[in-house]
C-alpha positions in Angstrom: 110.0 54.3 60.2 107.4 52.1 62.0 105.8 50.8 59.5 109.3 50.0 56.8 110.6 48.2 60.4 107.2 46.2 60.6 107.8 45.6 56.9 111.1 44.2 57.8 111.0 42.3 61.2 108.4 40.0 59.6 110.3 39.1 56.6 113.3 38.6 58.9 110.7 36.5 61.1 109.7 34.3 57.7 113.6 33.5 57.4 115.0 33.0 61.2 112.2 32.1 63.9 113.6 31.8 66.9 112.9 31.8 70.9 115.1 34.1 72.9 116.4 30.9 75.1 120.4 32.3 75.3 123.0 35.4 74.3 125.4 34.6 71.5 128.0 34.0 74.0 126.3 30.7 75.4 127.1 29.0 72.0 128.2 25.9 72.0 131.7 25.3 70.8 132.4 24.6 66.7 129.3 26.7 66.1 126.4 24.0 67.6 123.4 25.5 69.7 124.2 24.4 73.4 121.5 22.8 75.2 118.9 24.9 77.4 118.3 22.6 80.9 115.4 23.6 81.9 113.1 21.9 85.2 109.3 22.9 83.8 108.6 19.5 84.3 110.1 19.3 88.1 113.5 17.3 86.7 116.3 19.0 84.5 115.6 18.4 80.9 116.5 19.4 77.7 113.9 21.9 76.4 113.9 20.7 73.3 112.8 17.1 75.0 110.1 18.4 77.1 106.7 17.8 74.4 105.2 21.3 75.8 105.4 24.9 74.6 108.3 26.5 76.5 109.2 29.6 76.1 113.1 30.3 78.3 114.8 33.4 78.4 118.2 32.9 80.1 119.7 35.2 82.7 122.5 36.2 80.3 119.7 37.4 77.6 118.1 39.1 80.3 120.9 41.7 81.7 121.9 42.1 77.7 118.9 42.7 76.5 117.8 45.1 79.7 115.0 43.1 80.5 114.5 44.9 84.6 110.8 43.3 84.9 107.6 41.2 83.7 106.5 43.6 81.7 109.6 44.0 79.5 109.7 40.3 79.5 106.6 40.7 76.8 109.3 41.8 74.0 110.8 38.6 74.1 108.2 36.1 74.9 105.1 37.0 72.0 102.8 35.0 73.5 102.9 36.9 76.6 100.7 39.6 77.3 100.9 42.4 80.5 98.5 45.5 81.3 99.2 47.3 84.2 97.8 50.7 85.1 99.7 50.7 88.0 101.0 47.9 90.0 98.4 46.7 92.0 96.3 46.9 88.4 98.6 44.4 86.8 97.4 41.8 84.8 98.9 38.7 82.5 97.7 37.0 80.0 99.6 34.0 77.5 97.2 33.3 74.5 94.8 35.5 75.4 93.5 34.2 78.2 94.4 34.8 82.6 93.2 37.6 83.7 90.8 40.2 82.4 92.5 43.0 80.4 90.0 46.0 82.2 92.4 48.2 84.2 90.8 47.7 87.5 91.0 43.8 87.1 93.3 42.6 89.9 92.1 45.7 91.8 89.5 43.1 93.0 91.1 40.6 95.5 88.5 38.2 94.9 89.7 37.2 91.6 92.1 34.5 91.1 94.9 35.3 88.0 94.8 32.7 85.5 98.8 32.6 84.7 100.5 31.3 87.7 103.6 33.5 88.7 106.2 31.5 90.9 109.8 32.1 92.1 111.8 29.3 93.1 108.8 27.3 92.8 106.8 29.7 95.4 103.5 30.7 94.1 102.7 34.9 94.2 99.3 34.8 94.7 98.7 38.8 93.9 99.8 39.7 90.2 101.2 43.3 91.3 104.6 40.9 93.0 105.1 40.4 89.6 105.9 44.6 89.1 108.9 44.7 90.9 112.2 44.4 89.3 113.9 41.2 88.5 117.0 40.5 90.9 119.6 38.1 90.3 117.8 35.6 87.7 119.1 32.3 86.4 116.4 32.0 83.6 112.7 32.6 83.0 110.4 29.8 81.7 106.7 30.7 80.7 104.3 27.7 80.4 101.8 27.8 78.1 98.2 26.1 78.7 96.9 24.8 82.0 99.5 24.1 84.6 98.5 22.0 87.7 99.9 18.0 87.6 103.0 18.7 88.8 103.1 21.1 90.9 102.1 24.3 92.8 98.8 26.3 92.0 96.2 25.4 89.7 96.2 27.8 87.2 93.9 28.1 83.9 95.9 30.0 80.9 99.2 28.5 81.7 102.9 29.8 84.3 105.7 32.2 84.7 108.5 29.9 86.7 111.5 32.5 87.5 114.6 31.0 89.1 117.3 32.8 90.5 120.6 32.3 90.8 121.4 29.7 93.7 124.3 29.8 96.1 127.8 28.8 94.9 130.8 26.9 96.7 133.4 29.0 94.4 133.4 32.6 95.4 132.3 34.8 92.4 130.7 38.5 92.5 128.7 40.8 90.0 128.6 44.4 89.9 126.8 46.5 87.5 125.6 50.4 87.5 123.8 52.0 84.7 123.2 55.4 84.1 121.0 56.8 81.1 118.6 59.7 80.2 115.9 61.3 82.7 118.4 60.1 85.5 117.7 56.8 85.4 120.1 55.1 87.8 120.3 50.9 88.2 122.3 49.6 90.4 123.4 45.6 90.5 125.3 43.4 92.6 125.5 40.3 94.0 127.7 37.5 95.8 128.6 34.3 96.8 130.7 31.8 98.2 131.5 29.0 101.1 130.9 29.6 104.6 132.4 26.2 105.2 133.8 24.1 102.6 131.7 21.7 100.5 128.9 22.0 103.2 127.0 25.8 103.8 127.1 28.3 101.0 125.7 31.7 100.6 124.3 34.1 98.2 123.3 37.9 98.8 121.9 40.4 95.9 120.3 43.4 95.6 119.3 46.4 92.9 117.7 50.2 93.4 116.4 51.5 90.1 115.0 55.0 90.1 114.1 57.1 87.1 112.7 60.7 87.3 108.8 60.9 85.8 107.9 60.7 81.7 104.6 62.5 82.4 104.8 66.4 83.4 102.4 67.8 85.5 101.8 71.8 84.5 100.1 72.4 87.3 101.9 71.2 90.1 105.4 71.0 88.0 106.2 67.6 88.9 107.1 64.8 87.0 104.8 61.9 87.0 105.2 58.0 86.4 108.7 57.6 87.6 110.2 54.5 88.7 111.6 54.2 92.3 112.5 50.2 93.1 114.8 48.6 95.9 115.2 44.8 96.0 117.2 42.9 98.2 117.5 38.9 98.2 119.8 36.3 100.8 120.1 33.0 100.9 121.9 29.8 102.5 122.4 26.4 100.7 123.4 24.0 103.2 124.6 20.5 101.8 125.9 18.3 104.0 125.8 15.1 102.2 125.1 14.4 98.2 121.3 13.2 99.6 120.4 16.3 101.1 120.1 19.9 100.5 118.3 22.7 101.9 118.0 26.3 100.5 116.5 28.7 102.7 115.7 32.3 101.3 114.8 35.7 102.1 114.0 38.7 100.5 112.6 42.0 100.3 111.4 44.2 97.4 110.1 48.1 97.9 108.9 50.6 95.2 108.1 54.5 95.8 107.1 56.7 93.6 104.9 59.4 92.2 102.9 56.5 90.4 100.9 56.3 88.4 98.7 58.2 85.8 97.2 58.4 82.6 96.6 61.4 80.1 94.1 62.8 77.6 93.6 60.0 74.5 90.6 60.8 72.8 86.7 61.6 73.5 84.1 58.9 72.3 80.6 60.1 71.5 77.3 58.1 73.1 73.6 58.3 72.6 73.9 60.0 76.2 72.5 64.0 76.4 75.0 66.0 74.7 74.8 68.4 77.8 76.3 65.0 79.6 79.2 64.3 77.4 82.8 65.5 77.7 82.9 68.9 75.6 79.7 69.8 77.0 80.7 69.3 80.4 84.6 70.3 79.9 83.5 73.6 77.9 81.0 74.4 80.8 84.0 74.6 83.2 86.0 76.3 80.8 88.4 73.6 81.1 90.9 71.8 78.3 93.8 69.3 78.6 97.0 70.4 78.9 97.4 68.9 75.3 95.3 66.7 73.0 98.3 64.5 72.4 99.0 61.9 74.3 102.6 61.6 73.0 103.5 65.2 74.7 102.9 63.1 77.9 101.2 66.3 79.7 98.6 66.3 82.8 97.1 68.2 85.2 95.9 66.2 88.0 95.2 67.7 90.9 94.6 65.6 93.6 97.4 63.6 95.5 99.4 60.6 93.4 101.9 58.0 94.9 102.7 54.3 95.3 103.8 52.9 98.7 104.2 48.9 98.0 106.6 46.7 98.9 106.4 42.8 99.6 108.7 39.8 100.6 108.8 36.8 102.3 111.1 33.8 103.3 110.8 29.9 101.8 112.9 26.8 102.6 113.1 23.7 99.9 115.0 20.8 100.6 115.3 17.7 98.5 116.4 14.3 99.5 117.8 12.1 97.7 117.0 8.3 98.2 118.5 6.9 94.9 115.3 6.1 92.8 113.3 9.4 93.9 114.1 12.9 95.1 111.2 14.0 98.2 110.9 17.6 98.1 109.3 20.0 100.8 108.7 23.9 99.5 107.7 26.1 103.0 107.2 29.1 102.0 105.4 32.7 103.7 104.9 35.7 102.0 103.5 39.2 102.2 102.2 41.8 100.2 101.6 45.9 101.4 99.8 48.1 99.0 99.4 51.4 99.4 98.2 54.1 96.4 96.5 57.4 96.3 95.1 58.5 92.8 93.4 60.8 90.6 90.5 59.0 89.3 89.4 61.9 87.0 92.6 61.9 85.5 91.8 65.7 85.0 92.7 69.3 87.0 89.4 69.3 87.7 88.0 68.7 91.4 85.8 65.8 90.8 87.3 63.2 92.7 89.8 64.2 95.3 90.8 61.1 97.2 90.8 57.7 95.5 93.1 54.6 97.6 92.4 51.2 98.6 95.8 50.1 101.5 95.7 46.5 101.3 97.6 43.8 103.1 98.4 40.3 101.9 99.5 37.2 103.8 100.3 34.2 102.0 101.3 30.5 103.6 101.8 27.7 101.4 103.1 24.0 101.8 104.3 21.8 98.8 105.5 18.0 99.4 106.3 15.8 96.0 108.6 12.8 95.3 109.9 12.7 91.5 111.5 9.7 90.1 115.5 9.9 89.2 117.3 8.3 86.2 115.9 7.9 83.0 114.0 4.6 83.5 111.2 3.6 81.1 108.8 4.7 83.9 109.0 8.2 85.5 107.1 10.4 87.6 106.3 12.9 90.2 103.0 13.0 92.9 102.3 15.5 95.4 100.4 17.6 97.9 99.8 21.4 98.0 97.8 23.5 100.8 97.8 27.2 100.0 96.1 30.3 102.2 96.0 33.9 101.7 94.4 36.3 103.5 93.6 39.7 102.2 92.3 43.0 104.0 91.8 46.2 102.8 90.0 49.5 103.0 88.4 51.4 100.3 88.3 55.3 100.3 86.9 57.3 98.3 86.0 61.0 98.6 84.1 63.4 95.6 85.1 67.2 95.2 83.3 70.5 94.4 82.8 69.5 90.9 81.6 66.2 91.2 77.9 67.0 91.4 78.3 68.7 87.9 80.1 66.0 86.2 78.4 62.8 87.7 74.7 63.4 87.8 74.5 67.6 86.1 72.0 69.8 87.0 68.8 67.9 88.1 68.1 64.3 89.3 67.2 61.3 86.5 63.7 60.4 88.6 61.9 63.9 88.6 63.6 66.8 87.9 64.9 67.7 91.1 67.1 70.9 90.9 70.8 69.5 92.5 73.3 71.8 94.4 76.2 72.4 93.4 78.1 71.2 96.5 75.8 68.0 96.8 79.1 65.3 96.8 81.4 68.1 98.2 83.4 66.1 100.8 81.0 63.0 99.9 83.1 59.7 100.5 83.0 56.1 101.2 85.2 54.0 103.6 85.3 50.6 105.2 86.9 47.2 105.3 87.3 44.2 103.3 88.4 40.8 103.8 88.9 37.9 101.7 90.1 34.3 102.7 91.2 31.5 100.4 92.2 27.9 101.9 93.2 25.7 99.0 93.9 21.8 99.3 95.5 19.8 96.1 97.0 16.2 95.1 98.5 15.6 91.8 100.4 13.2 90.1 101.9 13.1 86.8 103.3 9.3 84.9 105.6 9.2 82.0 105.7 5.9 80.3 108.7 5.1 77.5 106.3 2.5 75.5 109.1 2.2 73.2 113.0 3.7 72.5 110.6 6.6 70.7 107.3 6.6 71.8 106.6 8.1 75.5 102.8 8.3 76.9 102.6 11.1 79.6 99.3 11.3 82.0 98.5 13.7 85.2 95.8 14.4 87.3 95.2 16.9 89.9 92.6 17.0 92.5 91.7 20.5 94.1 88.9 21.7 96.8 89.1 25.4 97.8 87.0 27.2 100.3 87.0 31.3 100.1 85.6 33.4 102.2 84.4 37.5 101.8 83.5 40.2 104.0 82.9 43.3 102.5 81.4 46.7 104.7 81.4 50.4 103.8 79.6 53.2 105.0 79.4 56.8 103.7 79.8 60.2 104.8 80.0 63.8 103.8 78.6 65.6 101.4 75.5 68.3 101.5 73.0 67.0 104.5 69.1 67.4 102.7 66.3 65.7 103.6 65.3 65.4 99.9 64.8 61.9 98.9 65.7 62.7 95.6 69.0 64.1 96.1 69.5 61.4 98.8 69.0 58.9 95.7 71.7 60.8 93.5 73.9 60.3 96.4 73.1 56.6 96.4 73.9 56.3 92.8 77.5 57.4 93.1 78.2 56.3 96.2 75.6 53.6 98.5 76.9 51.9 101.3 77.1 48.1 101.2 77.8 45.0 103.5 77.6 41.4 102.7 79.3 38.3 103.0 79.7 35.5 100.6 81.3 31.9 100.4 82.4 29.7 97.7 84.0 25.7 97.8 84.5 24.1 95.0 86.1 20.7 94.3 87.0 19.6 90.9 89.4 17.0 88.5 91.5 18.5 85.8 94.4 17.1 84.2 96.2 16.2 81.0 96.8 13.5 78.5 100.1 14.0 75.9 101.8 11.3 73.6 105.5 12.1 71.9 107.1 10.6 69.6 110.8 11.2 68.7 110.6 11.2 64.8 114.4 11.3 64.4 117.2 11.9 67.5 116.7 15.7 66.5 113.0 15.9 65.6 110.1 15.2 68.8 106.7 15.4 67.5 104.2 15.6 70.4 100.4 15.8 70.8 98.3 16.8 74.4 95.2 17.4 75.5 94.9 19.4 79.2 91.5 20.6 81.0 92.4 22.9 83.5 90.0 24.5 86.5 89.8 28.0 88.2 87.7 27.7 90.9 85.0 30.6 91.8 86.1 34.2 92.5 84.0 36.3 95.1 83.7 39.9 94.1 85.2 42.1 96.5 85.4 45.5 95.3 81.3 45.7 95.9 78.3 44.9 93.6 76.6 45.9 90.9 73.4 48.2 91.4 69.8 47.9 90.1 67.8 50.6 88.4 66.8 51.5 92.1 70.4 51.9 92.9 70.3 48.5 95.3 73.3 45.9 95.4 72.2 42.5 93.3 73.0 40.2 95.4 73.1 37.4 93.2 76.2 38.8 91.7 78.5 38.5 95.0 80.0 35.2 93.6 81.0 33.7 90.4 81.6 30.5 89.0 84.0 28.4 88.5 86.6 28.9 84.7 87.3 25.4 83.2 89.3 25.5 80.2 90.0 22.7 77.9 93.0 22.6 75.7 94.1 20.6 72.5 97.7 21.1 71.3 100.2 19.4 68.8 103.4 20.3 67.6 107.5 19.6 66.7 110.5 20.2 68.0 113.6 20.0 66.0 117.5 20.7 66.0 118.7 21.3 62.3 122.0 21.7 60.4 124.1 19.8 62.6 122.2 21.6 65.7 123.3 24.5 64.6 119.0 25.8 64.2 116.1 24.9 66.7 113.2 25.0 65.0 109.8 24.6 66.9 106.5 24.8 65.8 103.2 24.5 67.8 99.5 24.6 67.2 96.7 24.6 69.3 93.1 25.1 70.4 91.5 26.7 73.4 87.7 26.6 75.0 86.6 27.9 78.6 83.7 27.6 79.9 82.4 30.6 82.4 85.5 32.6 81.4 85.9 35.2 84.6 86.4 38.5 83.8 85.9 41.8 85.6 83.2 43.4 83.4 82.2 47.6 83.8 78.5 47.7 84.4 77.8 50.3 81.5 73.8 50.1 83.0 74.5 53.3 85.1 74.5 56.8 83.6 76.6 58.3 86.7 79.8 56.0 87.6 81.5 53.3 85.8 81.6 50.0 88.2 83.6 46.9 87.7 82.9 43.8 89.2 83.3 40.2 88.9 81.2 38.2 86.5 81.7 34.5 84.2 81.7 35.1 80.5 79.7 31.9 79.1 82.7 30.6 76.4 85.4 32.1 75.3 87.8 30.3 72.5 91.2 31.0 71.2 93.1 29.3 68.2 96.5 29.8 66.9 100.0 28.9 65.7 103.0 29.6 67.6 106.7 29.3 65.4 109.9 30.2 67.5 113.7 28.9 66.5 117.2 30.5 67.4 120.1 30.0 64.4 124.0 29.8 65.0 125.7 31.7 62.4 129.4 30.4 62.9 130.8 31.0 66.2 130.0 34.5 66.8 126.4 35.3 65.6 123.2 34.0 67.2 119.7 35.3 65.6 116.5 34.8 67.5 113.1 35.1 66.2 109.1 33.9 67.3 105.8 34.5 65.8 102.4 33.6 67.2 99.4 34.1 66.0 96.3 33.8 67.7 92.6 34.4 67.2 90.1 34.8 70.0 86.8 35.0 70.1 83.5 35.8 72.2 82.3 32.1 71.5 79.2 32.8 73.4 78.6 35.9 75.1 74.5 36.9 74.3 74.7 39.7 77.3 77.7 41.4 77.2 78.5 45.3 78.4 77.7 48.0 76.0 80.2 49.8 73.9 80.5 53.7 74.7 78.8 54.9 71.6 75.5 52.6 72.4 75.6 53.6 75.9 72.5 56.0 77.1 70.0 53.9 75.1 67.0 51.3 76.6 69.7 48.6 75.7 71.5 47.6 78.8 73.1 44.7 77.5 75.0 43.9 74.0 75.4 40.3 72.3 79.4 39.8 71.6 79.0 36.5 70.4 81.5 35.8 67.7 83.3 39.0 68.6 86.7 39.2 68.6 88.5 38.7 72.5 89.9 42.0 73.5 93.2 42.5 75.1 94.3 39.9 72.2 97.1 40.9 69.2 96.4 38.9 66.6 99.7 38.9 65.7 103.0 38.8 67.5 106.7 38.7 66.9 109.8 39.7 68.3 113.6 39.3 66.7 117.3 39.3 67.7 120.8 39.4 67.5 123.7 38.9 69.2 127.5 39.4 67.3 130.5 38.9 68.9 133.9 40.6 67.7 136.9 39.5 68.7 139.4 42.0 69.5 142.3 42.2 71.7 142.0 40.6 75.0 138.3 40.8 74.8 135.3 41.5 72.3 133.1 44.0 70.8 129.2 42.8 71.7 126.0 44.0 69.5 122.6 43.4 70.8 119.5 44.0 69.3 116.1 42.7 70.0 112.7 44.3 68.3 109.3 43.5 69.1 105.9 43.9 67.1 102.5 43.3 68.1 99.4 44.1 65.8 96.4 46.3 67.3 93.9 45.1 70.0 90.9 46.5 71.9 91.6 47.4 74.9 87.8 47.3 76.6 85.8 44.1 76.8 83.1 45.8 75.5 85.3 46.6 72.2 84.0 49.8 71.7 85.7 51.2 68.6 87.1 54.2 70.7 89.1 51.7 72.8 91.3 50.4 70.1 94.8 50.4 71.1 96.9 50.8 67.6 100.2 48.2 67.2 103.2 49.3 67.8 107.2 48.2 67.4 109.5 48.6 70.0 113.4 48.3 69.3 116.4 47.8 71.9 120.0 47.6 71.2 122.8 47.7 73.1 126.5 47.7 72.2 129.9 47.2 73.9 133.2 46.1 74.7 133.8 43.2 77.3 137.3 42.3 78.4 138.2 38.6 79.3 139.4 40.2 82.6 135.8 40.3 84.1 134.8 44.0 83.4 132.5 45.2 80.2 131.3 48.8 79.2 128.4 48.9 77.0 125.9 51.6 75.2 122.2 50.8 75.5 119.1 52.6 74.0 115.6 51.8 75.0 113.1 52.4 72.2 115.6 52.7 70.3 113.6 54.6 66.9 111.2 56.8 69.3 107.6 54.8 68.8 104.6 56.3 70.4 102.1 53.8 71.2 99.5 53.4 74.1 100.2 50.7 77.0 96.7 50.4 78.5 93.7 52.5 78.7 90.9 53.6 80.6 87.3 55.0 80.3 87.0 58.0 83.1 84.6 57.2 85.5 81.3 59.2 85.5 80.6 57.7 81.5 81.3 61.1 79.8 83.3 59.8 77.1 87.3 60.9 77.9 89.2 58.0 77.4 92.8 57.9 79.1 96.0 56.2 78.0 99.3 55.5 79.3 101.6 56.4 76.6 105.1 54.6 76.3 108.4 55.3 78.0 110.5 57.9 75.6 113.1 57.1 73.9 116.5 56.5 76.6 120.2 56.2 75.8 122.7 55.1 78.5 125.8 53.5 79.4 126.1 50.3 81.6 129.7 49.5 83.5 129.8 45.6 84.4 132.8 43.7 86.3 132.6 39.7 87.6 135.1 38.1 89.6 
């Protein structure tokens, strides 16, 4: 079924491209595509006259298509890309490029994301804010290339802008409650209104999702992996006068649940011992997964598993109005609480018993820019952005009865020395962590109508950040000997560390674009952008020698420029009844910052922080939406995109060369991993009406091709492509209230989300297999 619906969603691709913007309903009347306002460039515009690549999913596409989060956002949006093991392990990428795919990427706080995630213009400076369930969106507009001229946070790879609904002066309300398989349970609602006339307005909305577990525990006969959010959101628009306004918000977003693991995938061989590989060691115990198919979504972990995060914050933005400009103020603080215990093994082994890092995030951040009104031959918008986050957290860490066995085996590398059995029994690690960012920006951005047709754009942006790191841990536990030896083999799982480090770094980046409107439906545009991450300060300890000591030289890295070169058309056909836009483009960065697994050591895996010399991306992106008469809408985007190690001489190792004299492998000209090469996504909307109301069909399918999942592209962490279907269907009165049939995954595809190399190198490779297939039925009523 896969592979005939593959076979099928591209040819439909080749006929109707098309960027999921907008729900059949939103069409315009007499059959013509209505126009999508969007404010990407800090003004409402026409998408289709903004000479960037856009990508907008409207609120309206969003409840139809069941799109709850980020992650699901993927399916409509190709050139988006998420990994998450588990939230605080969450990680974007658009093109390829933001943040390393490794699981334990964002796990290190000193690592900046390279796609900017905002909400009502606030920046979230943690990626795992970006986990939590959507709640009362207007649309969704995802940026591609470097962002940074007009506004907010410099970021590298490009920007996710959410906007939510805003406070209305004519009372309306929402209410919605699904209900579908493995008790999943959503509920919606939302309102708004005057609280005096004309002048103060309010909005309130919240949601609770909660789904039991996909992965059974046979052990403990609990489910695992289930879903437990609560999100609530208020806000005051006070208008007094048609110069002012000011919008103040508040909200609050919590998920529990016993989150998150990963199950048996495969076994990849090295050059290691074959005493120190998994069947060795596994048949030694006796031990076997509960299955050797990922799909039957079986485990046996044994040692405690939960999520505890929740985050929120409160912002203000007002906006004067003084005829030829609009100034603009964004206040905004917010917090983040993390909170995780995990089974590192991932097996019912006792090997590592306690694995959790509580964190605590406070963000402050201060935006002033003027923007010119009208539409004058010159335009523009200038500001100033100051930024600072402060993280702390404390690492834990404690081994169990087996770990001895599995992480160093029966005698020490050095010289033979017999080791206990109980030598990491109780052995653990705590301690603190700090890490301080203070970031100070001024950017501008000029638009300049040369002619009725021809409109040169420029931008510059100026940022200096300063970051400070503490890190401090000290071990305990374990078997007391006086044996340097086994002291050593301690050392190498666990070793105590404290340093400090510091980073500032100053630097110009900007962009440079020229459109030209071929026709009064056709824009042609061409832009060059160089965009600037500054330096990341590893935070989750460093990197040992061959005597098991810290190399301190690693403790900061440097700072990710990326240059971009783009061109491409936007166009409104057949009477504006098909958008058609096409976009090329071509990517370099310089000291691309990655976290890389140090695959050096035979005992544990370690990631850190490090700069990949040059990394480079190419591709064409195609995306359109088609109005079929006055009740069907077809939506459609391909990308394609080919990334490459450009120059990377001293890469990590792949599994199967691990265990040799070669500690480092050359990956120049290597394909970038975490990449598809191909993406595409299609859908429908149909509208039938009947009675005092209509019959609705959704449908929306996704397809991505394969893609290592490991930056050392070992062939044992390739992670297959898959095609993911959902479709809805329904009847919606004209009296407010709609009853509709939904079905996630709708054709049952097993594919893997993300994977993970167990620590301790013995080859087991674990996978987070896709959600099961889900029917359910959604009840919807606005007033």
């Amino acid at each position: 079924m896969g592979n005939r619906l593959r076979s099928a969603l591209t040819a439909a691709t080749v006929i109707m491209l098309a960027t999921p913007a907008f729900a059949a309903d939103e069409a315009a009347v007499e059959g013509q595509l209505p126009e999508i306002t969007v404010t990407a460039r800090l003004r409402s515009e026409d998408v289709q006259s903004v000479p960037v690549a856009i990508s907008v999913v409207g609120g309206e596409l969003i409840d139809r298509s069941y799109t709850v989060n980020t992650q699901q956002l993927t399916l409509l949006v190709p050139t988006l890309n998420y990994s998450s093991a588990n939230p605080r392990n969450t990680a974007f990428t658009i093109r390829g490029l933001g943040s390393s795919v490794v699981a334990v990427s964002q796990a290190n706080d000193g690592l900046e994301p390279g796609v900017g995630f905002y909400v009502d213009q606030v920046y979230h400076a943690r990626p795992a804010t970006a986990a939590f369930d959507f709640t009362d969106i207007d649309r969704v507009e995802v940026l591609r290339g470097p962002q940074g001229t007009l506004f907010g946070k410099n970021t590298t790879a490009g920007a996710i802008s959410i906007s939510t609904r805003v406070p209305s002066f004519t009372p309306e309300a929402m209410q919605e409650v699904s209900y579908g398989e493995d008790n999943f349970l959503r509920v919606k609602a939302s309102g708004s209104g005057p609280l005096i006339a004309d002048k103060l307005a309010f909005r309130v909305s919240g949601l609770m999702t909660r789904r039991d577990g996909v992965i059974d525990n046979v052990n403990s006969g609990r489910d695992h992996n289930g879903i437990g959010n609560q999100a609530v959101r208020g806000q005051l628009l006070f208008r007094p006068s048609e110069a002012f306004q000011l919008r103040l918000t508040a909200d609050y977003t919590n998920f529990e649940s016993n989150c998150c693991t990963q199950v048996y995938l495969r076994v990849g061989e090295s050059l290691r011992a074959p005493g120190r590989q998994y069947p060795a060691l596994a048949a030694g115990q006796g031990y076997a997964p509960p299955s050797l198919n990922p799909y039957d979504r079986l485990t046996d972990i044994d040692a405690d598993l939960g999520v505890d995060t929740n985050e929120g914050g409160v912002s203000a933005i007002a906006d004067w109005d003084f005829g030829g400009a609009t100034l603009t103020s964004v206040t905004a603080w917010r917090f983040w609480n993390w909170d995780a215990a995990n089974d590192r093994d991932y097996t019912g082994l006792p090997i590592q018993i306690t694995q959790h890092i509580p964190s605590r995030q406070d963000q402050y951040s201060q935006e002033l820019r003027i923007a010119s009104n009208g539409d004058s031959r010159l335009s523009y918008v200038a500001g100033l952005y100051y930024f600072r986050q402060v993280i702390s957290g404390r690492p834990i860490s404690i081994y169990g009865p087996l770990a001895a066995y599995w992480l160093i085996g029966p005698t020490t590398r050095a010289n033979a020395t017999p080791v206990p059995g109980n030598l990491l029994d109780g052995y653990g690690q705590d301690g603190a962590t700090r890490f301080a960012t203070n970031s100070y920006a001024a950017f501008g951005e000029l638009n300049y109508r040369l002619t009725d047709r021809l409109t040169l754009t420029g931008g510059l942006r100026y940022t200096y950040e300063r970051k400070n790191g503490q890190y401090s841990t000290f071990n305990f536990g374990g078997l007391q000997t006086d044996s340097t030896a086994l002291n050593n083999a301690k050392l190498s799982i666990l070793r105590a560390q404290s340093y400090a480090a510091r980073d500032r770094d100053g630097s110009l980046s900007g962009r440079a674009n020229i459109a030209y409107q071929l026709t009064d439906d056709i824009l042609g545009y061409a832009s060059y952008a160089r965009g600037f991450k500054s330096g990341g300060i590893n935070m989750s300890g460093l990197p040992l020698d061959s005597q098991n000591q810290p190399v301190l030289g690693t403790a900061v890295v440097n700072p990710e420029r990326n240059t971009t070169y783009e061109a491409g058309i936007k166009s409104r056909l057949f009477d504006r009844r098909l958008t058609l836009n096409l976009a090329g483009f071509y990517t370099q960065v310089q000291d691309f910052q990655a976290t890389i697994v140090d695959s050096t050591q035979t005992v544990a895996l370690r990631g850190y922080l490090s700069n990949i010399p040059e990394v480079t991306v190419k591709g064409i992106e195609a995306d359109a939406v088609a109005q079929i008469g006055a009740n069907l809408s077809l939506r459609g985007s391909v990308a394609y995109a080919d990334g490459e190690y450009s120059d990377y001489p001293a890469g990590p190792c792949p599994l199967e060369r691990q265990g040799s004299a070669t500690t480092a492998c050359d990956l120049t000209g290597r394909r970038l991993s975490g990449l598809p090469r191909w993406s595409e996504s299609v859908g429908a909307d149909y509208t039938l009406p009947i009675g005092p109301g209509a019959f609705i069909l959704h449908a929306d399918s996704s397809w991505r091709s394969g893609y290592n999942g490991d930056p050392s592209l070992s062939r044992f962490t390739y992670i297959k492509g898959y095609n993911l279907t959902n479709a809805s269907i329904g009847y919606r009165s004209d009296h407010g209230w709609e009853v509709a049939l939904f079905a996630r995954n709708l054709f049952a595809e097993n594919y893997i989300q993300n994977l993970t190399i167990q620590a301790g190198n013995s080859g087991l490779i674990l996978g987070t297999p896709s959600d099961p297939r889900m029917f359910g039925i959604t009840l919807r009523a606005r007033q």
